[in-house]
PyMOL CGO cylinders between C-alpha atoms (Angstrom):
from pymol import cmd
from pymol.cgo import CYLINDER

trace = [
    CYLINDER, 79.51, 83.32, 133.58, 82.70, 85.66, 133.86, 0.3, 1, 1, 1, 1, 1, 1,
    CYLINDER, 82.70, 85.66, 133.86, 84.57, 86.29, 137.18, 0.3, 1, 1, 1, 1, 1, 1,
    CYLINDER, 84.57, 86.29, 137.18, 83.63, 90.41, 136.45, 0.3, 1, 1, 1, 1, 1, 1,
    CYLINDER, 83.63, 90.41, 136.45, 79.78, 89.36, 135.83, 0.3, 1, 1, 1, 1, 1, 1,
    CYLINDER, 79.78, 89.36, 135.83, 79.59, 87.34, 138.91, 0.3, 1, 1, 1, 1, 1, 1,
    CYLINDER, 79.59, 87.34, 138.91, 81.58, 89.98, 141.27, 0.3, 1, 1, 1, 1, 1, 1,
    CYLINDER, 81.58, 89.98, 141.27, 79.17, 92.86, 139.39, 0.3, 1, 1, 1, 1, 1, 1,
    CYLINDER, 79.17, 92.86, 139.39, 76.05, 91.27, 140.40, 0.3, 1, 1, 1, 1, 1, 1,
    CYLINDER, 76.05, 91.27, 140.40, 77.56, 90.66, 143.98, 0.3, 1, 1, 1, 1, 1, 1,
    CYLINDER, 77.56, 90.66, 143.98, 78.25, 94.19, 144.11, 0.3, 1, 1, 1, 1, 1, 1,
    CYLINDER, 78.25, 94.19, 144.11, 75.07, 95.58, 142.85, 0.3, 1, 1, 1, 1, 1, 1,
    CYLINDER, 75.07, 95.58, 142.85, 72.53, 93.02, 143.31, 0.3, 1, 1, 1, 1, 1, 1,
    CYLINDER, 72.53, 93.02, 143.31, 71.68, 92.38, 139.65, 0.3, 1, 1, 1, 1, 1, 1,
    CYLINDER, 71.68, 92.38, 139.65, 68.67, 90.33, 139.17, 0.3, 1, 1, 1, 1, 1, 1,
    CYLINDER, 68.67, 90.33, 139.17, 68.69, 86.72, 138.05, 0.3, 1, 1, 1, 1, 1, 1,
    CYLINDER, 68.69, 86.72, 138.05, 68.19, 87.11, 135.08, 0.3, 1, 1, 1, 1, 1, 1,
    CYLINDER, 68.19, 87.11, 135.08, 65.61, 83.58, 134.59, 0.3, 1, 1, 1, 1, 1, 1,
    CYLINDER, 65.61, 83.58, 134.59, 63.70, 85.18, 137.19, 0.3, 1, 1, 1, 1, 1, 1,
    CYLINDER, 63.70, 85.18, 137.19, 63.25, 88.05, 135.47, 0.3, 1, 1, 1, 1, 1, 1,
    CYLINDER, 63.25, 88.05, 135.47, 62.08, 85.92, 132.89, 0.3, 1, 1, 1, 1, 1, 1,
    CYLINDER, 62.08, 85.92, 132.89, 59.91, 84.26, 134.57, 0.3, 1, 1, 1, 1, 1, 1,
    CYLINDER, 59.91, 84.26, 134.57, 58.39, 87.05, 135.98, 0.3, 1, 1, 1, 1, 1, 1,
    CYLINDER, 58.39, 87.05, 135.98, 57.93, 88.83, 132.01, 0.3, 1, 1, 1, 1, 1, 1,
    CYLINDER, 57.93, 88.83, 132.01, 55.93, 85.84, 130.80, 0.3, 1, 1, 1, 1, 1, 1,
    CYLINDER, 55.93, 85.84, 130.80, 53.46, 86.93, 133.29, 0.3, 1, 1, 1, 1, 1, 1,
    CYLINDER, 53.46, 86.93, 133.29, 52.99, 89.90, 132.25, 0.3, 1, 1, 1, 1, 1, 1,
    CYLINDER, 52.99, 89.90, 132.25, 50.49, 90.03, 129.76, 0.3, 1, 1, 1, 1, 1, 1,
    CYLINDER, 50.49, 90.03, 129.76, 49.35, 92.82, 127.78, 0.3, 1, 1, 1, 1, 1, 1,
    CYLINDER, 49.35, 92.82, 127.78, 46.72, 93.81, 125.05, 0.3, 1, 1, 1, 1, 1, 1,
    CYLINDER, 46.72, 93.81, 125.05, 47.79, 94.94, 121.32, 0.3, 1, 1, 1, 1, 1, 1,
    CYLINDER, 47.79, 94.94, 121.32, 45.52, 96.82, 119.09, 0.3, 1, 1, 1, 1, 1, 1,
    CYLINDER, 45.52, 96.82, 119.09, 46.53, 96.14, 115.74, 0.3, 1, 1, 1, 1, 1, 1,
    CYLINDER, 46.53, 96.14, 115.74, 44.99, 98.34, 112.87, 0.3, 1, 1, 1, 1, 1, 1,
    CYLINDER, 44.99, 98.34, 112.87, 46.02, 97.04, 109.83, 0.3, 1, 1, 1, 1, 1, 1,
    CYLINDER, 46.02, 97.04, 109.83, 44.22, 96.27, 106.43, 0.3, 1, 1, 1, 1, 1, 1,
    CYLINDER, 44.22, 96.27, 106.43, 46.36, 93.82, 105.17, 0.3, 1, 1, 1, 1, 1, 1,
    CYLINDER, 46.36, 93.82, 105.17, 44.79, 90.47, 106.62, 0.3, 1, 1, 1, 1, 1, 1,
    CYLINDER, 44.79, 90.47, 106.62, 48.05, 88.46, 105.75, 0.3, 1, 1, 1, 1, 1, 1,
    CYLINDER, 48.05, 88.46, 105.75, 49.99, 91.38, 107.54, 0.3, 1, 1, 1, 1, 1, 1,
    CYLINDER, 49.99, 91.38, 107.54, 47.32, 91.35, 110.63, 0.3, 1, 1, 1, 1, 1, 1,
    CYLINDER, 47.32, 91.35, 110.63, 47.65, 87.58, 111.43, 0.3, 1, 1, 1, 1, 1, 1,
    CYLINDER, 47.65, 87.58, 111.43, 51.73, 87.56, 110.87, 0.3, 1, 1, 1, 1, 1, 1,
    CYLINDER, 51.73, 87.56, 110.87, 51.35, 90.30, 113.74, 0.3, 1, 1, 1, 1, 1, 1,
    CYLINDER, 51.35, 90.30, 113.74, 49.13, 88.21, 116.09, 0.3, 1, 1, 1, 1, 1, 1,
    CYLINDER, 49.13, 88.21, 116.09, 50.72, 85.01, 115.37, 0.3, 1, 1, 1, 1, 1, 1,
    CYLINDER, 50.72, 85.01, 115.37, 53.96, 86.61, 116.31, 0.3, 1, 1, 1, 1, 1, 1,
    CYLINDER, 53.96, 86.61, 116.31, 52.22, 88.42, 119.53, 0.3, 1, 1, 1, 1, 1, 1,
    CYLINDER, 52.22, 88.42, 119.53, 50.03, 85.86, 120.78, 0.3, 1, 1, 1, 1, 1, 1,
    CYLINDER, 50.03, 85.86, 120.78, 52.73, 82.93, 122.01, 0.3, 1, 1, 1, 1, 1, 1,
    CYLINDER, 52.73, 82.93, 122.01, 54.55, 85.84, 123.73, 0.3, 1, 1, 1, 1, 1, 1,
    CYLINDER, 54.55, 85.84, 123.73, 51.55, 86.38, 126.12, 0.3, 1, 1, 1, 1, 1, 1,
    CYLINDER, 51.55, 86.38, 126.12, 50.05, 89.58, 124.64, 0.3, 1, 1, 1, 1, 1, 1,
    CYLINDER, 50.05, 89.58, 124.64, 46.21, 89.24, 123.57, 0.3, 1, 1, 1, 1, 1, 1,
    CYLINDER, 46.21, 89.24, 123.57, 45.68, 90.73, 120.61, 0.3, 1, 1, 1, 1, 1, 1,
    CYLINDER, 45.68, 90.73, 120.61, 42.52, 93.01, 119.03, 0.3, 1, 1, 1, 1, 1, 1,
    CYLINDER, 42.52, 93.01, 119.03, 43.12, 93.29, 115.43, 0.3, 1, 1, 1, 1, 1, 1,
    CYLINDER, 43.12, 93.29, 115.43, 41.21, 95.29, 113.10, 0.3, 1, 1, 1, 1, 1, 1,
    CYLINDER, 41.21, 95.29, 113.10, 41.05, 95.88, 109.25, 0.3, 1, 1, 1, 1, 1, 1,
    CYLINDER, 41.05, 95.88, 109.25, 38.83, 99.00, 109.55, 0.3, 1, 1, 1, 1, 1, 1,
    CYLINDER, 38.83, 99.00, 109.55, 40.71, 101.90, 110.65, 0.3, 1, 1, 1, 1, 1, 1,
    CYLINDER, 40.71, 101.90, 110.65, 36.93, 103.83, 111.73, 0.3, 1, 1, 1, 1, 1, 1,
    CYLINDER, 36.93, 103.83, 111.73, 35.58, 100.98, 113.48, 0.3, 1, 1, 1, 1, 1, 1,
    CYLINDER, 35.58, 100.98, 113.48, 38.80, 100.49, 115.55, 0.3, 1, 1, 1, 1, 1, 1,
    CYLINDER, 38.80, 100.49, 115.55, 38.72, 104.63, 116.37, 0.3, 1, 1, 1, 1, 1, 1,
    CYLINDER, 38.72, 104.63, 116.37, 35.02, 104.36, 117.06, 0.3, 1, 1, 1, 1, 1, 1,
    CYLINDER, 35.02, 104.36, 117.06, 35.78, 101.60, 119.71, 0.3, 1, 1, 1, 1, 1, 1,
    CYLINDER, 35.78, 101.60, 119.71, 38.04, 103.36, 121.65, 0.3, 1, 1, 1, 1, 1, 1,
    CYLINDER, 38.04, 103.36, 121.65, 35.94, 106.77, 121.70, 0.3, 1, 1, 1, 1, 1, 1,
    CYLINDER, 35.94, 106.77, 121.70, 33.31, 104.34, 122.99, 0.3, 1, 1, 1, 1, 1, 1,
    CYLINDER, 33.31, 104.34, 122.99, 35.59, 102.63, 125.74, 0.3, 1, 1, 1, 1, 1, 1,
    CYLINDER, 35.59, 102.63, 125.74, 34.43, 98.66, 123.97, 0.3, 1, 1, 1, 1, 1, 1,
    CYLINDER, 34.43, 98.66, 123.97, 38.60, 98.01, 123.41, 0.3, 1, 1, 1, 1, 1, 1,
    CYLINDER, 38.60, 98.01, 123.41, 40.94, 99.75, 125.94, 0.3, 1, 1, 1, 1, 1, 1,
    CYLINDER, 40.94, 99.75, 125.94, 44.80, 98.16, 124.83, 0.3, 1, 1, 1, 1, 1, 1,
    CYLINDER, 44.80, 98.16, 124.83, 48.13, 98.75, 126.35, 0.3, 1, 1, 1, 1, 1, 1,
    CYLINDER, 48.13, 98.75, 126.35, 49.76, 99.52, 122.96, 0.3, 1, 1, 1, 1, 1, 1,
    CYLINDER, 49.76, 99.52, 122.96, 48.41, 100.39, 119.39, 0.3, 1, 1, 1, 1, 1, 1,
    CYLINDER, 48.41, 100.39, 119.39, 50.48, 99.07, 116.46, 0.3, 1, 1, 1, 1, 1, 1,
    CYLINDER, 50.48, 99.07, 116.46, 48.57, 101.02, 113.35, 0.3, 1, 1, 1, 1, 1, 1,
    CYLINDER, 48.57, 101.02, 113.35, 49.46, 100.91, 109.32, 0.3, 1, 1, 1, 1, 1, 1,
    CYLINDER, 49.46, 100.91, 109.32, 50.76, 103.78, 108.14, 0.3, 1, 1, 1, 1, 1, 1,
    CYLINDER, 50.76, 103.78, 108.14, 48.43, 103.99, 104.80, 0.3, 1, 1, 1, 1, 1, 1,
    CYLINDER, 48.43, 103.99, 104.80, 45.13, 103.41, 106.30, 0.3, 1, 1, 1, 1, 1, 1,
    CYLINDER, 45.13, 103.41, 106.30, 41.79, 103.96, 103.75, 0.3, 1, 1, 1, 1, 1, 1,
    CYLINDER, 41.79, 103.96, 103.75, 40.63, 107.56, 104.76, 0.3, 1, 1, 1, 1, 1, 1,
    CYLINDER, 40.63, 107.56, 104.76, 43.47, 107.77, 107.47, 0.3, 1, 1, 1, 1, 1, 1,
    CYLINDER, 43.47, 107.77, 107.47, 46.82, 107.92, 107.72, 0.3, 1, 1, 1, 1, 1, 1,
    CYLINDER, 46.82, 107.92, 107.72, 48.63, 106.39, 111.29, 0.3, 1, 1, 1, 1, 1, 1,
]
cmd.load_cgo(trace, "trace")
C-alpha cells in the first residue's frame, strides 16, 4: 500500500477494507427475478446465489405481480425483463 493511502486512512479512519468484506458477505439479500427466458433466469441465479443473495425467480410475469399484491414473496430488489408476455418492465 502507498505512503499517501496509509497516511489517508490514518487521517480519516478509512475502514479495512477485508473487514468490510467480511462484513458484505453477511449481508444477504433476496432477488426477485422476472424473466421468461429460463436459460436467462438460471444465468441470473447462478450468478446471484454464490454471492449470498437468495433468489425467487419467476417465468410468469402475473403470477410474480399476484405474489407481491398478496404479501407470499417480499424481496429486497426486483430484476424484471423488459419484454414480458402481456407486460412490459
Amino acid at each position: 500500500m502507498s505512503n499517501f493511502v496509509n497516511r489517508l486512512r490514518l487521517s480519516v479512519q478509512l475502514p479495512n477494507f477485508e473487514s468490510y468484506r467480511d462484513l458484505m458477505k453477511n449481508i444477504k439479500g433476496t432477488v426477485l427475478l422476472i424473466e421468461d427466458d429460463l436459460d436467462l433466469q438460471d444465468l441470473l441465479a447462478g450468478f446471484l446465489k454464490p454471492r449470498g443473495y437468495e433468489t425467487v425467480a419467476y417465468d410468469d410475469a402475473l403470477k410474480a405481480f399476484t405474489d407481491l399484491q398478496n404479501k407470499t414473496i417480499s424481496p429486497d430488489v426486483i430484476i424484471t425483463d423488459l419484454m414480458l408476455s402481456g407486460f412490459s418492465g
